[in-house]
C-alpha positions as CSV (number, residue, x, y, z in Angstrom):
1,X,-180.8,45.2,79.8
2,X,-182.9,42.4,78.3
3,X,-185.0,39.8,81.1
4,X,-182.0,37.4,82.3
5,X,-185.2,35.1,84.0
6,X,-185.2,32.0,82.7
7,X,-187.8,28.8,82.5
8,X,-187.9,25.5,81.4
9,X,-189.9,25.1,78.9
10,X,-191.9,22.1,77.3
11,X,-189.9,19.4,75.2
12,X,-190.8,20.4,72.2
13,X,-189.5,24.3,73.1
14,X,-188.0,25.6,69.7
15,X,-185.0,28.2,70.1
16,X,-181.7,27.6,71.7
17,X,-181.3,25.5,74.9
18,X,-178.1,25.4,76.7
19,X,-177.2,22.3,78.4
20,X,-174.9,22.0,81.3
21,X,-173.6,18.2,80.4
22,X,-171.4,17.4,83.7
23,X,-168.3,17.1,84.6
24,X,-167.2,14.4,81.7
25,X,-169.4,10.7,83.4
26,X,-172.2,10.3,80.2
27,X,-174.1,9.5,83.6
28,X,-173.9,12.7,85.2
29,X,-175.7,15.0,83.0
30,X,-179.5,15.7,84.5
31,X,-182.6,14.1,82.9
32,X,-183.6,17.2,81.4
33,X,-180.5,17.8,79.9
34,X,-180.9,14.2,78.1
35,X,-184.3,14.7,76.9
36,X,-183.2,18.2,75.4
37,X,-179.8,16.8,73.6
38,X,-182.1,13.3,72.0
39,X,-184.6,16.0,71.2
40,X,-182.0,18.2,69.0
41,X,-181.9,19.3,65.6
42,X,-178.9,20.7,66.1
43,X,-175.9,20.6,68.7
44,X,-173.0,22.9,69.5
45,X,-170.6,21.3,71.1
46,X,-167.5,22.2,73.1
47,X,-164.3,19.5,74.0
48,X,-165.6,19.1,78.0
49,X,-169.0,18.0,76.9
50,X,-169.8,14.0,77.2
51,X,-168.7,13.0,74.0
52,X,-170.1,9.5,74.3
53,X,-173.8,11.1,74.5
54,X,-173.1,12.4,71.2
55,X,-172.1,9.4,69.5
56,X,-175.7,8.2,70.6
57,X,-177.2,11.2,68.8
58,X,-179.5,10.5,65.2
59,X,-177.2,10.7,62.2
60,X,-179.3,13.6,61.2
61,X,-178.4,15.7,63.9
62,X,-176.2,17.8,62.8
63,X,-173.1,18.7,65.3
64,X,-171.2,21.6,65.3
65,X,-168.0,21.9,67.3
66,X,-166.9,24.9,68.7
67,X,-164.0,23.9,70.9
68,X,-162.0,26.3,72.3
69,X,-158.1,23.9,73.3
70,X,-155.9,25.8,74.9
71,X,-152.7,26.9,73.1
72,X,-154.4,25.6,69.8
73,X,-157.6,25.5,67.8
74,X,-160.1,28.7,69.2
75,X,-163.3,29.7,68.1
76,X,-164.0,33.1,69.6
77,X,-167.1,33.5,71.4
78,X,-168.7,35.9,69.0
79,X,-168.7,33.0,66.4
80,X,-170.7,31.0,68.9
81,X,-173.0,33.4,69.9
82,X,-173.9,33.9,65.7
83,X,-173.8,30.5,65.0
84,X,-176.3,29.4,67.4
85,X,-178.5,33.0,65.9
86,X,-178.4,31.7,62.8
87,X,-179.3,27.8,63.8
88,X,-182.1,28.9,65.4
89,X,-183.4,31.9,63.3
90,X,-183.3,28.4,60.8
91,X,-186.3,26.8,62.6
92,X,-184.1,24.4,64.6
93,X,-184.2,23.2,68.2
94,X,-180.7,23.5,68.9
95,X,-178.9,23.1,72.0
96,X,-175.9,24.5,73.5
97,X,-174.1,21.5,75.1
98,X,-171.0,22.3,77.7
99,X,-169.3,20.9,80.2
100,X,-170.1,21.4,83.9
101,X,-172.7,24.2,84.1
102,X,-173.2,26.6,81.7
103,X,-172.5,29.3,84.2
104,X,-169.8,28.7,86.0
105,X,-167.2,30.0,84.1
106,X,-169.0,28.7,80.8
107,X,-169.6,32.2,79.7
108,X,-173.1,30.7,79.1
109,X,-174.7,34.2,80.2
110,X,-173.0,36.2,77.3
111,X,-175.0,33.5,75.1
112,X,-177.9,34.3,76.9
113,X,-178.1,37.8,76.4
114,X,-176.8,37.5,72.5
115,X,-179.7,35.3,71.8
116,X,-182.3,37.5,74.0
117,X,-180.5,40.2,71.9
118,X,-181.8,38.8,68.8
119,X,-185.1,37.6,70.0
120,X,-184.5,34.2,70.2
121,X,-186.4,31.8,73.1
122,X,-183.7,30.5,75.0
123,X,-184.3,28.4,78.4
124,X,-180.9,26.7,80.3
125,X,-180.5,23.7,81.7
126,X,-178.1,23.8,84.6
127,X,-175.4,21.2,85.2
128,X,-173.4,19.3,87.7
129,X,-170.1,21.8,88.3
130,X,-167.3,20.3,88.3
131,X,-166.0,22.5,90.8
132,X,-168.4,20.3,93.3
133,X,-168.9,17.1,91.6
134,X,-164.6,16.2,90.4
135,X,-163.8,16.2,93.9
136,X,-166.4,14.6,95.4
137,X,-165.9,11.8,92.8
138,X,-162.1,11.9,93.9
139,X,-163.0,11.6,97.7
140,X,-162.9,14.8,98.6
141,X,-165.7,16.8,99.9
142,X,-165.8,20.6,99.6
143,X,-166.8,21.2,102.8
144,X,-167.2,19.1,106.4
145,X,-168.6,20.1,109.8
146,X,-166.3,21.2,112.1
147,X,-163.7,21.9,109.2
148,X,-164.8,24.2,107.1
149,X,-167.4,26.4,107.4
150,X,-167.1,27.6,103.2
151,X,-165.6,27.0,99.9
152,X,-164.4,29.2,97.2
153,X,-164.6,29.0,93.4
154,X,-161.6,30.7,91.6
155,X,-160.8,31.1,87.9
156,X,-156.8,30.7,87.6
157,X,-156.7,31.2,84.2
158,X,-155.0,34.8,84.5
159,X,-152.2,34.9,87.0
160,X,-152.2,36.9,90.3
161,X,-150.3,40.4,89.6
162,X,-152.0,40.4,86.0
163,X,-153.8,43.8,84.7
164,X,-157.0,41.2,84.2
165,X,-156.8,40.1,87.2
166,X,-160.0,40.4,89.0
167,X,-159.2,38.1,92.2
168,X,-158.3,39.7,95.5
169,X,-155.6,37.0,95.9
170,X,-154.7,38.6,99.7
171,X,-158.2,38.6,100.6
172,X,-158.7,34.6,99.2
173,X,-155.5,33.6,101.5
174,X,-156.9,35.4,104.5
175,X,-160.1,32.7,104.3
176,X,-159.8,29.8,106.2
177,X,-162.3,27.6,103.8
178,X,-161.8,25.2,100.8
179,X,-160.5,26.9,97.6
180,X,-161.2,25.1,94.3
181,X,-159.4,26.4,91.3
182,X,-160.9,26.0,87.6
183,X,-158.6,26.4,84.7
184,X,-155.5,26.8,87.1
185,X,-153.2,24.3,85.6
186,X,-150.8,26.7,84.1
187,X,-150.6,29.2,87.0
188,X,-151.0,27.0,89.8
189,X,-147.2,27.9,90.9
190,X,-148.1,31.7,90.6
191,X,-151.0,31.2,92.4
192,X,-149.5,29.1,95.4
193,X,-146.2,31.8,95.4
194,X,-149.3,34.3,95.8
195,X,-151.2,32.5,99.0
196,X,-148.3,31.8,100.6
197,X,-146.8,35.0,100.7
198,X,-150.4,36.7,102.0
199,X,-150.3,34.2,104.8
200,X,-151.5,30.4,103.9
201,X,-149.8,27.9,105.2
202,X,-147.1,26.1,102.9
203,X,-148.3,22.8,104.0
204,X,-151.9,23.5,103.7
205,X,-152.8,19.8,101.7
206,X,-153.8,20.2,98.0
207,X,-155.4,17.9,95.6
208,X,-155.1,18.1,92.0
209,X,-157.7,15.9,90.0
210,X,-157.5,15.9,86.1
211,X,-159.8,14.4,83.7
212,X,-162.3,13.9,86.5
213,X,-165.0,11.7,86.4
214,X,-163.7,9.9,83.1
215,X,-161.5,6.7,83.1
216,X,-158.7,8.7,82.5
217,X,-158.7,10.8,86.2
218,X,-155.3,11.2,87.8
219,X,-155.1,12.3,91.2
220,X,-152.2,14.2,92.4
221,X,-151.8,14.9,96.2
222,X,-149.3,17.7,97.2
223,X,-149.2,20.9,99.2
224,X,-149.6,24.4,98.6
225,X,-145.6,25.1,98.9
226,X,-145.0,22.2,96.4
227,X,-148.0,22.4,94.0
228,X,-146.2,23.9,90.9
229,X,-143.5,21.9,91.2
230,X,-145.8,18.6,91.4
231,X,-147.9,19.3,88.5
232,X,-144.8,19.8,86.2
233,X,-142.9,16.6,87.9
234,X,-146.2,14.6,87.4
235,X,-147.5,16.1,83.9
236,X,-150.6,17.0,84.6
237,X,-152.4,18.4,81.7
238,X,-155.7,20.7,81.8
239,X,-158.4,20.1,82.6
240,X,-157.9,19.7,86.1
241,X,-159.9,20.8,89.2
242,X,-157.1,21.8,92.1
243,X,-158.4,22.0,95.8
244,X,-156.7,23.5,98.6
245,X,-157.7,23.2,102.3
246,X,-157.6,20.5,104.9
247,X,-160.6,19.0,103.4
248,X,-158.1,17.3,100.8
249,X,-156.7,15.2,104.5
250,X,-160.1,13.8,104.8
251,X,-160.0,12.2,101.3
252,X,-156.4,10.7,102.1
């Protein structure tokens, strides 16, 4: 298995550098992050990105987008893996911009070991989660003492019950801490029918907070028994960050 350790490198590091760019906020992405995207040749870009830093970018950067919208336009992950290859087997400094961090749920590893694969330098550049960072800019912390003593992470992209399925749905509802959902918008009724028949409380509080951290973010407060219904009733539309746990109460 090729060396998965990683370090930052000097400014004027040549290979592919993946970017963690924030939860949306042209403010939130780290310093180094900046100095590595105004220091491209080339960008790949993907729709959760800050697309206001970009704008900013030299006319002779070039930008390559690689969006992957749900229920439309996809570019598979091997296409993005040999793109960036072939950018920086070019002689470019090319970065891998993203939203959040490149590894959770970013599937930034897999572009990792691709390039490592090929024997190109790569270094990452973590980012703010939005798993953490939505929330709190919502009002909600993801954990408080003498509430909470732990918070959980969850992909809902593949419903509970699914062959794909690599949650321990029974096991999650059994935890008394936070749970923050990623990618959950579509199976967010599944997934509450699935807690609430292992044993979570129906009136547990839930938040649901889409477009975070843009000018856009809609806040959606409901509990775990009415949570499918409310996202459908209030038309919330991915991406959205859901959190489940009395912690939402404290933000009310």
């Amino acid at each position: 298995m090729p060396d998965a350790t990683i370090r930052l490198e000097p400014a004027d590091f040549r290979g592919v550098t993946l970017v963690g760019g924030g939860p949306g906020d042209p403010d939130l992405i780290t310093v180094a992050g900046l100095k590595a995207l105004f220091g491209a040749d080339v960008v790949v870009t993907d729709r959760l990105a800050p697309r206001e830093l970009l704008a900013q970018l030299s006319p002779t950067v070039q930008l390559i987008d690689v969006a992957k919208v749900p229920r439309s336009r996809f570019t598979a992950q091997e296409d993005i893996n040999r793109i960036l290859i072939e950018q920086a087997q070019a002689g470019k400094k090319v970065v891998r911009l993203k939203g959040g961090d490149n590894y959770v749920f970013g599937r930034g590893f897999e572009e990792v070991l691709a390039l490592q694969e090929a024997g190109i330098p790569v270094r990452v550049i973590p980012g703010l989660s939005s798993s953490i960072s939505v929330p709190a800019l919502a009002g909600i912390p993801v954990t408080h003492r003498g509430v909470v003593h732990e918070f959980t992470v969850l992909s809902g992209h593949i419903p509970p019950g699914h062959a794909d399925s690599l949650v321990n749905w029974d096991a999650v509802a059994a935890m008394r801490g936070t749970l923050v959902l990623l990618m959950a918008v579509e199976n967010a009724g599944a997934i509450a029918g699935a807690l609430i028949a292992a044993g979570r409380d129906e009136a547990q509080p839930v938040a649901v907070v889409a477009d975070g951290a843009l000018p856009t973010q809609q806040v959606v407060r409901t509990t775990l028994g009415r949570l499918g219904e409310d996202i459908v009733a209030q038309g919330v539309n991915p991406p959205a960050i859901i959190v489940i746990g009395d912690v939402v109460a404290l933000g009310d």
